[in-house]
N, C-alpha and C positions, 0 to 999 in steps of 0.2 A: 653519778656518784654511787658507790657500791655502800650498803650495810653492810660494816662492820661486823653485828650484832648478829647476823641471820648464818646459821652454820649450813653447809650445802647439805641434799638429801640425802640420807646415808643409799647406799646399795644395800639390796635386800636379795639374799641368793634366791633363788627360781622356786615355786614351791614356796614361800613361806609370807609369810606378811609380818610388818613392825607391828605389836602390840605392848599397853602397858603393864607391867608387873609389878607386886607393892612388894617391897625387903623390907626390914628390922633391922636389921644387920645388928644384930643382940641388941641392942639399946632401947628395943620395944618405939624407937622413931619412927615411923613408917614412912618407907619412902618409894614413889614413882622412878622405876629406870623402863627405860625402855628393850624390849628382847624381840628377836625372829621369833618365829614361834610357825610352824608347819602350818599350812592351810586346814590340813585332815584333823587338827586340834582343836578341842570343843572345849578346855578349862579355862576358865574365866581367871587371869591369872594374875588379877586386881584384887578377886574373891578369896583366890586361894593364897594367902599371904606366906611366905617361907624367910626364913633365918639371909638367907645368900640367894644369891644369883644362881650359883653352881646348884641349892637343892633344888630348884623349880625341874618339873617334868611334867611330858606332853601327852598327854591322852585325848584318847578317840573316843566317841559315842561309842558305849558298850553293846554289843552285842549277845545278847542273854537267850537263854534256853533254859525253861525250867520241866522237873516231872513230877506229877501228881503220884497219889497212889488212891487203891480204894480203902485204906484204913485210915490214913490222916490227911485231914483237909489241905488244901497249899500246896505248896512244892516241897518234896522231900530232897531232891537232889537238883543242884541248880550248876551251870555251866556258862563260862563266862567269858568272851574275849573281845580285846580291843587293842588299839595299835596304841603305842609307846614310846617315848625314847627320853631321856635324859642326856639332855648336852656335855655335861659335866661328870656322868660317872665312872666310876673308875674303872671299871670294864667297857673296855674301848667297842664290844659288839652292845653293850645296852645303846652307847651313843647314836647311835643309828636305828632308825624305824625298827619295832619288830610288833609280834603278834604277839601280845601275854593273852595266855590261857588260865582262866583260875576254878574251882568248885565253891566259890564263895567262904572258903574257910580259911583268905591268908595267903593260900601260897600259890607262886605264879609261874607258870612254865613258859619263861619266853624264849617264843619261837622264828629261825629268822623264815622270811618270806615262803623260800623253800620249805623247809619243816612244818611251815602252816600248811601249803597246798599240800603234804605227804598227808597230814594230822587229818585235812578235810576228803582227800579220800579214800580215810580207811574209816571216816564215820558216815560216808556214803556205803562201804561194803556192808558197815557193821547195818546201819538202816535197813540193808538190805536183811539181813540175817534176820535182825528184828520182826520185818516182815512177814518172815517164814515161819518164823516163831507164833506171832499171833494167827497166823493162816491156821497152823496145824492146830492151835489152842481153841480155834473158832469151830475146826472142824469138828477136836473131839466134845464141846459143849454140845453140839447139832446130834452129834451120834449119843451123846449121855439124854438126851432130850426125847430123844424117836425111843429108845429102848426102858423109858421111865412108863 
């Protein structure tokens, strides 16, 4: 005899897994539905409560880069990026994986896959530059040093 009661496994497309997510849906009720949610997604999205279904979105473990300086302690300038996507927004390329890039102040440059690998190596040329920079900075300490 078949349960009635027991609804079959939903299909889960490739890449992602069923996990639980809590809505309100305005009425401050909190409620379990369940959502795909990308494998490569690290929000806890029980933790991160939202209004609808539609606000929830999926982020990556951040990938951070920060830079010091020698007058003030900490990071002065901080860089920031992690994959992304919102199911539900209304720009139909957010829906879809991409790269958001940010400086920690707010604003997010997101990038699709392509424009990330262009973005990463021109901060490999730039590293390079960088490079050159402290080389020739190094050299003239050495020569202010010998001539003191």
């Amino acid at each position: 005899m078949t349960n009635l009661n027991t609804a079959p496994a939903p299909q889960v497309t490739p890449g992602h897994r069923l996990v639980p997510a809590t809505i309100t849906f305005f009425d401050d009720a909190a409620r379990t539905v369940w959502i795909e949610c990308p494998t490569w997604c690290v929000t806890d999205h029980v933790v991160d409560v939202q209004l609808a279904v539609e606000d929830i979105i999926h982020t990556s473990k951040i990938e951070d880069f920060g830079i010091g300086t020698l007058e003030k302690p900490g990071h002065v300038f901080e860089l920031n990026a992690q994959i992304q996507s919102g199911p539900a927004d209304p720009n139909p390329q957010l829906r879809q994986a991409t790269v958001a890039v940010d400086d920690g102040c707010g604003e997010y440059a997101f990038l699709t896959p392509d424009m990330a690998d262009d973005l990463a190596d021109r901060l490999v040329s730039f590293a390079a530059r960088i490079r050159q920079l402290s080389r020739t900075a190094r050299a003239h300490q050495q020569q202010a040093q010998v001539t003191v």
